[in-house]
FILUMFI-600432 format. One record per residue (C-alpha): residue in one letter; x, y, z. Coordinates in steps of 0.05 Angstrom, whole numbers, padded with zeros to 5 digits, always signed. Layout:
N
aXYZ...
END
This chain:
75
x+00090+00050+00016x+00080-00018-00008x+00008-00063-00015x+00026-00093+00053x+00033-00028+00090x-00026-00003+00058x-00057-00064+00075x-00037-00067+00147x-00054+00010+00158x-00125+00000+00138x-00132-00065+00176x-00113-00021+00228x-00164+00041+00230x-00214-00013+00218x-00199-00048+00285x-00177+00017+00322x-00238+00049+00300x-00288-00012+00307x-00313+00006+00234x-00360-00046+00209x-00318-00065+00147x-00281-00118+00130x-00213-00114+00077x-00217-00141+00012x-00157-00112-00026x-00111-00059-00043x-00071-00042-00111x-00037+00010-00136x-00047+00062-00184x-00010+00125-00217x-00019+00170-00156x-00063+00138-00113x-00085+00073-00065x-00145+00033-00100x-00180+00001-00041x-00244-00045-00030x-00270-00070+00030x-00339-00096+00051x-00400-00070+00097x-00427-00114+00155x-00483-00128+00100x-00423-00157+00041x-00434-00101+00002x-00369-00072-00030x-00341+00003-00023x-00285+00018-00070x-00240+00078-00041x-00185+00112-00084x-00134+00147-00034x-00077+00191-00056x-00013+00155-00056x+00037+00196+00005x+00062+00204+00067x+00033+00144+00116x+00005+00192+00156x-00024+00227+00106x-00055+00157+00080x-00080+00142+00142x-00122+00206+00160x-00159+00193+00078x-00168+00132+00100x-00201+00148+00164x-00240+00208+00127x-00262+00159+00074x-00296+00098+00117x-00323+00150+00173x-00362+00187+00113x-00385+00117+00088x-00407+00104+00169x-00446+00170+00161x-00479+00165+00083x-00503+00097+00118x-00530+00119+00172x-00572+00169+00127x-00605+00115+00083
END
């Protein structure tokens, strides 16, 4: 996968999911995705996702923000 497709697949389980983030960016690393995107409040969450299938990108990328939803909604 490239930045763009990374890019594009997390702009997309952000809108398909109505998560209250916003993208920042995406780079790559050895093995993995290194992503940041903001809260509804600014605040920035950095997610490292294992580089793979898109599929497989997709569903730690899902995993990833809906835990962040829930440690949110705990505070």
């Amino acid at each position: 996968m490239t930045t763009a497709q990374v890019e594009a697949l997390m702009r997309n389980v952000i809108a398909h999911r109505r998560l209250p983030f916003t993208f920042q960016s995406v780079s790559a690393t050895v093995n993995a995705w290194h992503i940041v995107v903001c809260d509804d409040t600014g605040a920035a969450l950095s997610l490292a996702v294992p580089a793979g299938r898109p599929l497989d990108v997709r569903s730690a990328i899902e995993e990833r923000l809906e835990t962040a939803v829930e440690d949110a909604a705990l505070l």
